[in-house]
C-alpha positions in Angstrom: 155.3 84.1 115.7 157.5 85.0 118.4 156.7 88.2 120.4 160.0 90.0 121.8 160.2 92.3 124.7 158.6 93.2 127.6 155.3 92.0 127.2 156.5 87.9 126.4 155.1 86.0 128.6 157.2 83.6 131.0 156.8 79.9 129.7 154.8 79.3 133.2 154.4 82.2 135.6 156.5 81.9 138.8 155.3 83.1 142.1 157.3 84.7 144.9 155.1 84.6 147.9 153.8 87.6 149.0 156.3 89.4 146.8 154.5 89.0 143.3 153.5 87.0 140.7 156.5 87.2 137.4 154.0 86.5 134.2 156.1 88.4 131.6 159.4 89.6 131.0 158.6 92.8 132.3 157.4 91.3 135.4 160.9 90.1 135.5 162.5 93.4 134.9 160.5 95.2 137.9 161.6 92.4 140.0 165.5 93.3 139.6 164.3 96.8 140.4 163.8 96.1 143.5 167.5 94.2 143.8 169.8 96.8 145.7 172.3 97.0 143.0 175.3 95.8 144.5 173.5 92.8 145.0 172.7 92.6 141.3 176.4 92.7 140.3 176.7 89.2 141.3 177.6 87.0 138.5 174.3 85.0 139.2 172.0 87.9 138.7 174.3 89.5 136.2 173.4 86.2 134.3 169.9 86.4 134.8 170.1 90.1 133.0 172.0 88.6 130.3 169.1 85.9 129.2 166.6 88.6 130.3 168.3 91.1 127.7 168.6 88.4 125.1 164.9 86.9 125.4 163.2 90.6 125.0 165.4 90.9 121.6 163.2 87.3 120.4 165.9 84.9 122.1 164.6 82.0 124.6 162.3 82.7 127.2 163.0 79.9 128.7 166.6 80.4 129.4 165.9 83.7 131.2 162.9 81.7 133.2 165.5 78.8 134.7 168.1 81.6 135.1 166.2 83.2 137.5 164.4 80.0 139.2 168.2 78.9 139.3 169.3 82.4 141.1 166.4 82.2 143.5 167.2 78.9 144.5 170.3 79.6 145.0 169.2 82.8 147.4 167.0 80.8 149.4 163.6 82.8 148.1 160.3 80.8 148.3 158.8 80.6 144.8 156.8 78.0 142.9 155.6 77.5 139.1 152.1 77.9 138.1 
C-alpha cells in the first residue's frame, strides 16, 4: 500500500553535502524552504514542486526524486544517492 504525503520516503535518500540528507518528501519540502523564492519560480524548480505536489497526493515518488537530482544537476550542487 502506498503511503502519500510528507512522510513517503524518497526511493533512495539523496545527500547534499553539508547541507542535509533528503529521506522523505518532507525532507524535500524543507529543502525548497530554504530556496529564496525568486529562485524557485524557475520553470526547473517550479517542476520539481509539481512532482513534489503530485507524489504527496499517492503519485510517483520517483518522478519527484529525478526531478530534483535533474534540478540540482543542472545548478551545479554536490549531491550523491545512498
Amino acid at each position: 500500500m502506498k503511503r502519500a504525503g510528507g512522510s513517503t520516503p524518497l526511493p533512495r535518500p539523496i545527500v547534499i553535502p553539508e547541507i542535509m540528507k533528503l529521506k522523505t518528501l518532507a525532507d524535500v519540502r524543507k529543502l525548497l524552504g530554504h530556496i529564496p523564492k525568486e529562485r524557485r519560480q524557475l520553470s526547473t524548480w517550479q517542476h520539481v514542486e509539481t512532482h513534489l505536489a503530485a507524489a504527496a497526493k499517492g503519485g510517483d515518488v520517483s518522478d519527484a526524486s529525478v526531478a530534483l537530482m535533474m534540478v540540482l544537476q543542472i545548478e551545479g550542487v554536490p549531491y550523491s544517492v545512498r
